[in-house]
KEFI-87927 format. One record per residue (C-alpha): residue number from 0; residue in one letter; x, y, z. Coordinates in steps of 0.02 Angstrom, whole numbers. Example, Ala and Ser with C-alpha at 12.3 -4.5 7.8 and 13.67 -1.06 7.14 Angstrom:
> seq/type/X/Y/Z
> 0/a/615/-225/390
> 1/s/684/-53/357
END
This chain:
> seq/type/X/Y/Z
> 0/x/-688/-2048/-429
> 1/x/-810/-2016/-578
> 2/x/-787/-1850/-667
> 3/x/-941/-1760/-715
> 4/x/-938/-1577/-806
> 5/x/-1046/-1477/-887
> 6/x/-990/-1422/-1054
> 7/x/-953/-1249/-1008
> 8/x/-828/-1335/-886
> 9/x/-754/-1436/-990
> 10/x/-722/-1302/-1112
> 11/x/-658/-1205/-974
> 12/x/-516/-1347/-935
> 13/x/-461/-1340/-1095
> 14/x/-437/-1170/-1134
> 15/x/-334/-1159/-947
> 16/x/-276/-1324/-920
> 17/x/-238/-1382/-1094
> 18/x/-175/-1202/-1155
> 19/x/-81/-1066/-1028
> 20/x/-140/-911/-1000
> 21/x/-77/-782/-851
> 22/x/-238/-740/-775
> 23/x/-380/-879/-795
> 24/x/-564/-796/-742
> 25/x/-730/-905/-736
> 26/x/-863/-745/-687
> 27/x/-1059/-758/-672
> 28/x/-1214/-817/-598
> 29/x/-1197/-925/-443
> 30/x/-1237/-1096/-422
> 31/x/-1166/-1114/-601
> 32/x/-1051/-1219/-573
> 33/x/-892/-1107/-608
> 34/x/-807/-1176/-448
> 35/x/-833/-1347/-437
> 36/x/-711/-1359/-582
> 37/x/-591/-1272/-456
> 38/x/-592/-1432/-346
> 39/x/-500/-1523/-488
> 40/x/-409/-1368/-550
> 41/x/-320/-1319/-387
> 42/x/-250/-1487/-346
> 43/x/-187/-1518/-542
> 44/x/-100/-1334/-547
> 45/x/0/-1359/-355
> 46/x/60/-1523/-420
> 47/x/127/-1444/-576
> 48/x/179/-1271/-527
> 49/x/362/-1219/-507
> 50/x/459/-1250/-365
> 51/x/537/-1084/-359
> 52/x/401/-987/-322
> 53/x/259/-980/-165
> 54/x/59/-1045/-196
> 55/x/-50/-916/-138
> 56/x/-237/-942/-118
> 57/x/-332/-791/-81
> 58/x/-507/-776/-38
> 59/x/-604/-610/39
> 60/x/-571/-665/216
> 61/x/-498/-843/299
> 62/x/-635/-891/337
> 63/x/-742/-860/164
> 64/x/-582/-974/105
> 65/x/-616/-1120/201
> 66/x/-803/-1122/174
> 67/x/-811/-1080/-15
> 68/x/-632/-1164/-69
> 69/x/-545/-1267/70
> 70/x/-697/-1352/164
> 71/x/-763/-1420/-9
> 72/x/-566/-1489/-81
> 73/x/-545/-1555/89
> 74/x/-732/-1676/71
> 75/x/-682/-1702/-107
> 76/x/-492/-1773/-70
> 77/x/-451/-1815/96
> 78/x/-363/-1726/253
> 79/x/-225/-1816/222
> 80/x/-215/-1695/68
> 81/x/-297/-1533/116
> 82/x/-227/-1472/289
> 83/x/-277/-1329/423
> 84/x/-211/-1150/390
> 85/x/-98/-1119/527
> 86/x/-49/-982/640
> 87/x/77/-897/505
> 88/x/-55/-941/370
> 89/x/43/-1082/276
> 90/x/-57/-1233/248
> 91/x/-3/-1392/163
> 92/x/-109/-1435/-16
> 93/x/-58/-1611/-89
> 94/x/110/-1618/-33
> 95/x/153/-1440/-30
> 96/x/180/-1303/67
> 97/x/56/-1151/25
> 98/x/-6/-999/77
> 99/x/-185/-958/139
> 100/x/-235/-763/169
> 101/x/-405/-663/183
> 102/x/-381/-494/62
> 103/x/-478/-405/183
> 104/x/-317/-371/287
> 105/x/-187/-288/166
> 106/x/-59/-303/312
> 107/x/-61/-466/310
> 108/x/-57/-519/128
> 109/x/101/-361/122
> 110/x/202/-486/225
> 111/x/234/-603/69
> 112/x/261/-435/-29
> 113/x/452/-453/-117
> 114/x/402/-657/-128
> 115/x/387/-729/-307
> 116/x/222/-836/-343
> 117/x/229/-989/-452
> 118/x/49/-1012/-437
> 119/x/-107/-904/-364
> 120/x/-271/-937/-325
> 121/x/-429/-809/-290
> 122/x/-588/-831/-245
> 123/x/-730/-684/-222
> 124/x/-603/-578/-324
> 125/x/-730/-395/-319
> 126/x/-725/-419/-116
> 127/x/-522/-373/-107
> 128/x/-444/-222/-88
> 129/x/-367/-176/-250
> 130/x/-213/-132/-168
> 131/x/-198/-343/-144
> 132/x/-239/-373/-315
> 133/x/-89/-233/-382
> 134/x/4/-330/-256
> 135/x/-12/-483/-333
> 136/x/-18/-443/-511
> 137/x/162/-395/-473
> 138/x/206/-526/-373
> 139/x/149/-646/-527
> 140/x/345/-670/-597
> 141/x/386/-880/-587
> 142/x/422/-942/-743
> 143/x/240/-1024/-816
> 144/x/178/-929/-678
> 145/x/-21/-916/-686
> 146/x/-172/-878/-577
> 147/x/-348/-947/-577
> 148/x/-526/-860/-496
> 149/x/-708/-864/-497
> 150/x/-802/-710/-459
> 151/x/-986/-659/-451
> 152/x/-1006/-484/-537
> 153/x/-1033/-327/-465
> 154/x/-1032/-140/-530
> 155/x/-950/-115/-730
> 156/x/-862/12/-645
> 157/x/-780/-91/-528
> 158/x/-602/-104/-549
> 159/x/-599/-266/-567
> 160/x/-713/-280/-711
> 161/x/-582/-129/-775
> 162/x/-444/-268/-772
> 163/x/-543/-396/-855
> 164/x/-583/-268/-1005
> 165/x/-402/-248/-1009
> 166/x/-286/-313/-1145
> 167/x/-179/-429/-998
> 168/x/-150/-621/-1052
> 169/x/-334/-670/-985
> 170/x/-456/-807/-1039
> 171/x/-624/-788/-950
> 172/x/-775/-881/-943
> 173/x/-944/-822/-915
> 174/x/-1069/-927/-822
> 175/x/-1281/-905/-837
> 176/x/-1368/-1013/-695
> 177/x/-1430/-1135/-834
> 178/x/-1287/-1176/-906
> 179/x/-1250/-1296/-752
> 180/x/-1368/-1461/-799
> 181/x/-1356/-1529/-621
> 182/x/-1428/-1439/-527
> 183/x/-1630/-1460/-514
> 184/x/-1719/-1355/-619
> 185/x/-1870/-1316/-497
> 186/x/-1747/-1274/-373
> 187/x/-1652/-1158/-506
> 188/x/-1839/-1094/-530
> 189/x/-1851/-1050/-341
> 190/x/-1697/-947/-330
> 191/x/-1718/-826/-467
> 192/x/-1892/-804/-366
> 193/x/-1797/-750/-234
> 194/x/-1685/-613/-348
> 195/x/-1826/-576/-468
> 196/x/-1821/-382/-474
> 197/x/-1672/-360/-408
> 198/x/-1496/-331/-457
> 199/x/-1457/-462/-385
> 200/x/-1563/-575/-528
> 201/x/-1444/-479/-652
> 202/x/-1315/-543/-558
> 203/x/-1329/-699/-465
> 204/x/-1433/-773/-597
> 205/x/-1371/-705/-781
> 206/x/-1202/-678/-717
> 207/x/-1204/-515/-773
> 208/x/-1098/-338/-704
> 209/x/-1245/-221/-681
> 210/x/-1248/-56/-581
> 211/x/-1351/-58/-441
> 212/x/-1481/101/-464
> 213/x/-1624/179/-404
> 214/x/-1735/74/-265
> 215/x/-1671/-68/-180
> 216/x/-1822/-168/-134
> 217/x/-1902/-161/-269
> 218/x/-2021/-312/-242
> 219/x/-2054/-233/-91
> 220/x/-2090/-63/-160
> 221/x/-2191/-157/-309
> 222/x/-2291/-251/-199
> 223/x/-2300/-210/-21
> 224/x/-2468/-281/26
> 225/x/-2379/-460/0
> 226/x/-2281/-426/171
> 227/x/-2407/-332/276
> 228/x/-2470/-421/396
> 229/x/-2653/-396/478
> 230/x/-2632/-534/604
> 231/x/-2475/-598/697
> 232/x/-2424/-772/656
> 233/x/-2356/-901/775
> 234/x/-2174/-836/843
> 235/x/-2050/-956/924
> 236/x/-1944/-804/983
> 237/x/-1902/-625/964
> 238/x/-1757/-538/951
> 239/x/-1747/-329/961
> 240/x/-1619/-222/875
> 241/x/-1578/-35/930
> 242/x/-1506/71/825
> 243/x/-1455/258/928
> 244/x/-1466/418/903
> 245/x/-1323/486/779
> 246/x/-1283/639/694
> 247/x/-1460/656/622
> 248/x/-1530/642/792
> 249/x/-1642/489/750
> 250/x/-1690/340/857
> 251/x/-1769/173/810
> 252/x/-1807/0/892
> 253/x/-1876/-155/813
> 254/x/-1936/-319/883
> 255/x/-1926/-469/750
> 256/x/-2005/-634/767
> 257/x/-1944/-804/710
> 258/x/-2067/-934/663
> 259/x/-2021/-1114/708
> 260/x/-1888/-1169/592
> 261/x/-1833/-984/553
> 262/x/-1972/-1036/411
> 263/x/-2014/-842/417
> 264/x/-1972/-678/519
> 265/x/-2081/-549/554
> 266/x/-2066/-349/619
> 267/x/-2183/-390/761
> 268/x/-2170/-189/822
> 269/x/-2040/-33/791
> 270/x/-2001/115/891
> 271/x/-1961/271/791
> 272/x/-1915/451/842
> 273/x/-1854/589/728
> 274/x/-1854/737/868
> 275/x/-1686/772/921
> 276/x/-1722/905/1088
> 277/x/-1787/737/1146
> 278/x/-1689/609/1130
> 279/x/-1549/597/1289
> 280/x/-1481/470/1355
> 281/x/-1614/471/1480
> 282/x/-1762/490/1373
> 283/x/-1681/327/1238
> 284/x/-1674/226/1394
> 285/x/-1828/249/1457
> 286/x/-1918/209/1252
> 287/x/-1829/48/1255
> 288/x/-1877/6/1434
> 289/x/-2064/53/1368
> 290/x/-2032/-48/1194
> 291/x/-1975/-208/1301
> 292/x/-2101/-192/1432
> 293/x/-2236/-188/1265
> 294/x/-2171/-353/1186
> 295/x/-2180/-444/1362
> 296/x/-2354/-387/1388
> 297/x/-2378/-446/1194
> 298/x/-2328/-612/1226
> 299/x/-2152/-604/1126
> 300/x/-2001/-699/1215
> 301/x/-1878/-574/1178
> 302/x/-1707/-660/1188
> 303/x/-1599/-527/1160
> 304/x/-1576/-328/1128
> 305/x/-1417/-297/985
> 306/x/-1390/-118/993
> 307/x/-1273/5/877
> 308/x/-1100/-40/938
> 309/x/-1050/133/910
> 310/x/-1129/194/1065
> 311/x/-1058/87/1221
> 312/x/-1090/223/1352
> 313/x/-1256/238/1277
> 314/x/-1266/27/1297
> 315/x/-1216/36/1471
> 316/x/-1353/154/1518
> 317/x/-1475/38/1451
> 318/x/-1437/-94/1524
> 319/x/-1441/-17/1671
> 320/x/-1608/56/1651
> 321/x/-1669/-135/1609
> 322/x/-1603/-222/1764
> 323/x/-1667/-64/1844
> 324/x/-1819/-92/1764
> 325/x/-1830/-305/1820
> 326/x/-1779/-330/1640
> 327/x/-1663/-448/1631
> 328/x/-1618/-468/1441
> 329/x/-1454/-457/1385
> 330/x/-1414/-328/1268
> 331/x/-1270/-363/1157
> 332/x/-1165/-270/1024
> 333/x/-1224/-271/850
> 334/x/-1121/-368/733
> 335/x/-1139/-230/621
> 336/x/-1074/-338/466
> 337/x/-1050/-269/281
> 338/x/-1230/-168/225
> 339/x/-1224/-255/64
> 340/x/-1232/-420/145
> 341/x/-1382/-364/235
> 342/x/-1470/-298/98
> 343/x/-1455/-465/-2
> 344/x/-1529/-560/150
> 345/x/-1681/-449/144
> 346/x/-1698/-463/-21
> 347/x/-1674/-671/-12
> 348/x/-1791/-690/115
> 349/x/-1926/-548/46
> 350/x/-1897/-647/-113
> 351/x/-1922/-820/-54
> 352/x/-2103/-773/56
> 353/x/-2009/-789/196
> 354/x/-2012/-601/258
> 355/x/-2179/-532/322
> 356/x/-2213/-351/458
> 357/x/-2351/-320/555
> 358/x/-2463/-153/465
> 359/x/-2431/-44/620
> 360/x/-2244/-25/598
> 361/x/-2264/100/462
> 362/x/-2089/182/483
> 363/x/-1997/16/438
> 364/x/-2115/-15/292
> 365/x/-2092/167/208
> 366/x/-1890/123/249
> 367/x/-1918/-42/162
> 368/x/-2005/48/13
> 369/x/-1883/206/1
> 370/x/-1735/142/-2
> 371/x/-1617/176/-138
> 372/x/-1436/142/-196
> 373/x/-1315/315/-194
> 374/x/-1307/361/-378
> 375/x/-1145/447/-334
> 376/x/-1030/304/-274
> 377/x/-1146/193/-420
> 378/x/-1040/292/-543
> 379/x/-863/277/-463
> 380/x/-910/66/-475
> 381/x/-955/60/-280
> 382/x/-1132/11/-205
> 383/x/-1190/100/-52
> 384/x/-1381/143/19
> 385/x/-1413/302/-14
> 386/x/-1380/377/175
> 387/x/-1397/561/155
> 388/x/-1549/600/277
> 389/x/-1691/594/160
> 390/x/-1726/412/197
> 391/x/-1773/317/336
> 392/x/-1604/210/367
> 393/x/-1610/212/562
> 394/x/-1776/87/555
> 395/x/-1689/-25/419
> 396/x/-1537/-19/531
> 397/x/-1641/-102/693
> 398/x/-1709/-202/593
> 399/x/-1566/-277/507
> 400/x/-1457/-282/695
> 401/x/-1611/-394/752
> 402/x/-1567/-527/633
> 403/x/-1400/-530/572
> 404/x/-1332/-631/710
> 405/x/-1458/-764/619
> 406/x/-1415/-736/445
> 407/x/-1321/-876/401
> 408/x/-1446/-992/488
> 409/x/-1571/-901/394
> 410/x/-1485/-933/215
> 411/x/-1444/-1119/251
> 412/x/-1627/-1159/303
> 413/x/-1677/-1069/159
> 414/x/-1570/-1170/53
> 415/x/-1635/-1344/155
> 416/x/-1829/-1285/132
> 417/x/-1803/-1266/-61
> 418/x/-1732/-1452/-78
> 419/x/-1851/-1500/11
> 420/x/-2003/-1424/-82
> 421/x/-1903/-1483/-245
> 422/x/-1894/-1653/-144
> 423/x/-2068/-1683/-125
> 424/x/-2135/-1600/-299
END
C-alpha cells in the first residue's frame, strides 16, 4: 500500500510516533488532512500499546465514530482487521480487544471508570462533555500510556482549548486547509465560498478558535437580494415544518421546496403569528389546515408536516384536523437535532447558491437577517442563537424542522456537485 503525506503529516508522525508525548492533538481547518494520518496512527499505536491497560476510542457519539474513524480504517485495512462495535461496546482493532463509546452519554463511558487505559483515542474532542474528558485524563495511568485526537476549533473559551493552553505533556499540530496538497484546489476554492463570512471560514478553513459574535448569517444579512426570489423555480417536492406556540406565544409554518437533485431548496411560503389571545389549539389547527390547503392549490407536493416535538397533544390535534380536513399528510416529529448543526447547514447551503426564498415570506427573511449569537454564553466559551424574544427564532425554527430530516443528503450532494464542477472545469 503506497504511503502518501503531506509534510505537515509527516512532521506530525514524527513528533508522536517517533518521540512520546501524553496527549498528541492535530487541531484546525477541515479537509486538511489531520485525520487521514489517524488511519495509519491508530493501527501502529494498538499494536504497540501495553497489554495491561484497555484501548479506548472515543468519538462525540457511536455513530460519528464509525463514519469519521471506523468506516474509513475499516476501507483502508480490511474487516478482517477492523470489526463491528458490539452490544457492550468492545470491538476488536487488529487483533485486539478495544473499546468503542460516544461521549455524548457520560453513563456509559462511567462504566469503564476505575479501568486503566494503555492507549486512547478521540475524535471531535470540543463535542464531549468535559466530565468524559476529566474522566479520561485520569484514567490515562499505563505505563507509556498516551492518547491521540483531531479536533476542529470552536470558542477560545472552550475548555478544551483551556487544556491545550495548559502546561500538560502535549504536542499539537495546527492544520490551515492548504496545507493538505491533495486535495483539488478549485474544489478547496468552492468551500471557503461556502464559509466566506462566517465563523465558520475562521474555523473550518484557517483552523482557527474564534468566538462566534454578533450576526450569524452574515452573507445573508450582507446580501439578501442574492436569495430572494421573484419567481418560483421548478420543485420536485415540498416538505412543511411547524414550529408551536411556546412561552412567547408565537406560531410559525414554513413550506420548503427541493429542486431535483436537492440541487437547491427554497421557502416556497411561511405562516407567522405573534398574537398570543389567538393562538389555541383550535385556532393553530385550523392555520395549518389553511397553510396546507394553500400549497395544494399552489401546486407543491407536500410530503410531509415535522412539527415541534415538544407539543404531542398539540400534534395529535392536528392531525386530526387534517384527516378531518381530507388531508392526508403525515405529520411527524421534528428531529429537533443540535442548533449549531443547523445553523452550519444554512450557512453551507446559503454559501454554496444553493439556498434561495420566495420575496413574500418576509418573516423568515428578517429571521434569516437578525439573527445573532448570545454574547453571554460567547464569553463562558459556549455558542448559542441569541433566543431572548427580540428575534424572530420561531420562523428559523420551521424552517430548519422542514429540512433537517434531509441534511445529510443535502451535505453529501453538495459535496458530489462540487467534484463534479471541479470534474468538468
Amino acid at each position: 500500500m503506497a504511503i502518501n503525506f503531506s509534510e505537515k503529516q509527516r512532521e506530525v508522525w514524527r513528533n508522536t510516533i517517533n518521540e512520546h508525548h501524553r496527549w498528541n492533538i492535530s487541531e484546525g481547518a477541515t479537509r486538511s488532512g489531520k485525520t487521514y494520518l489517524d488511519y495509519w496512527k491508530i493501527p501502529w499505536r494498538i499494536r504497540h500499546a501495553g497489554q495491561e491497560g484497555l484501548i479506548l476510542l472515543l468519538g462525540n457519539t457511536k455513530g460519528t465514530l464509525e463514519r469519521n474513524v471506523l468506516d474509513p480504517l475499516r476501507n483502508m485495512w480490511g474487516a478482517d482487521m477492523v470489526g463491528r462495535i458490539g452490544s457492550n461496546n468492545k470491538i476488536r482493532l487488529f487483533d485486539r480487544n478495544c473499546y468503542a463509546l460516544g461521549a455524548d452519554n457520560v453513563g456509559q463511558v462511567d462504566k469503564l471508570r476505575g479501568s486503566g487505559l494503555a492507549y486512547g483515542y478521540g475524535d471531535e474532542v470540543p463535542t464531549w462533555h468535559e466530565e468524559v474528558f476529566t474522566m479520561l485524563k485520569s484514567r490515562l495511568d499505563k505505563p507509556g500510556a498516551c492518547f491521540d485526537a483531531t479536533c476542529n476549533p470552536d470558542n477560545p473559551n472552550h475548555w478544551f482549548k483551556k487544556f491545550l493552553d495548559s502546561d500538560a505533556d502535549i504536542y499539537k499540530m495546527h492544520f490551515h486547509i492548504d496545507d493538505n496538497p491533495f486535495e483539488d484546489p478549485v474544489f478547496v476554492a468552492e468551500l471557503k465560498k461556502e464559509y466566506a463570512g462566517t465563523v465558520y471560514y475562521q474555523r473550518l478553513i484557517e483552523g482557527l478558535w474564534v468566538a462566534a459574535e454578533g450576526i450569524i448569517y452574515r452573507l445573508f444579512a450582507d446580501k439578501p437580494k442574492a436569495f430572494i426570489l421573484d419567481i418560483e423555480p421548478q420543485i420536485m417536492y415540498s416538505t412543511i415544518g411547524l414550529d408551536f406556540p411556546g412561552n412567547a406565544g408565537k406560531f410559525a409554518i414554513n413550506c420548503t421546496g427541493f429542486e431535483s437533485g436537492l440541487r437547491r431548496i427554497i421557502t416556497l411560503d411561511e405562516h407567522y403569528d405573534d398574537k398570543t389571545e389567538r393562538l389555541t389549539p383550535a385556532a393553530v389547527e385550523q392555520a395549518l389546515v389553511e397553510f396546507v390547503k394553500a400549497q395544494i392549490h399552489a401546486g407543491h407536493r407536500v410530503n410531509e408536516i415535522r412539527a415541534d416535538s415538544a407539543e404531542p397533544v398539540m400534534i395529535r390535534g392536528c392531525k386530526n384536523a387534517l384527516m378531518s380536513a381530507g388531508l392526508g399528510i403525515p405529520v411527524k416529529n421534528a428531529i429537533k437535532g443540535e442548533v449549531n448543526d443547523r445553523i452550519r447547514l444554512y450557512t453551507m447551503l446559503m454559501g454554496a447558491d444553493r439556498y434561495g426564498i420566495m420575496k413574500h415570506c418576509v418573516h423568515t427573511i428578517d429571521a434569516f437577517q437578525s439573527a445573532l449569537w448570545n454574547p453571554k454564553k460567547t464569553a463562558i466559551g459556549i455558542d448559542e442563537r441569541l433566543d431572548d424574544g427580540t428575534t424572530n427564532i420561531d420562523s428559523l425554527d420551521a424552517q430548519e424542522y422542514s429540512t433537517e430530516p434531509y441534511a445529510r443528503q443535502l451535505i453529501d450532494m453538495g459535496l458530489l456537485y462540487r467534484r463534479s464542477e471541479v470534474a468538468n472545469g
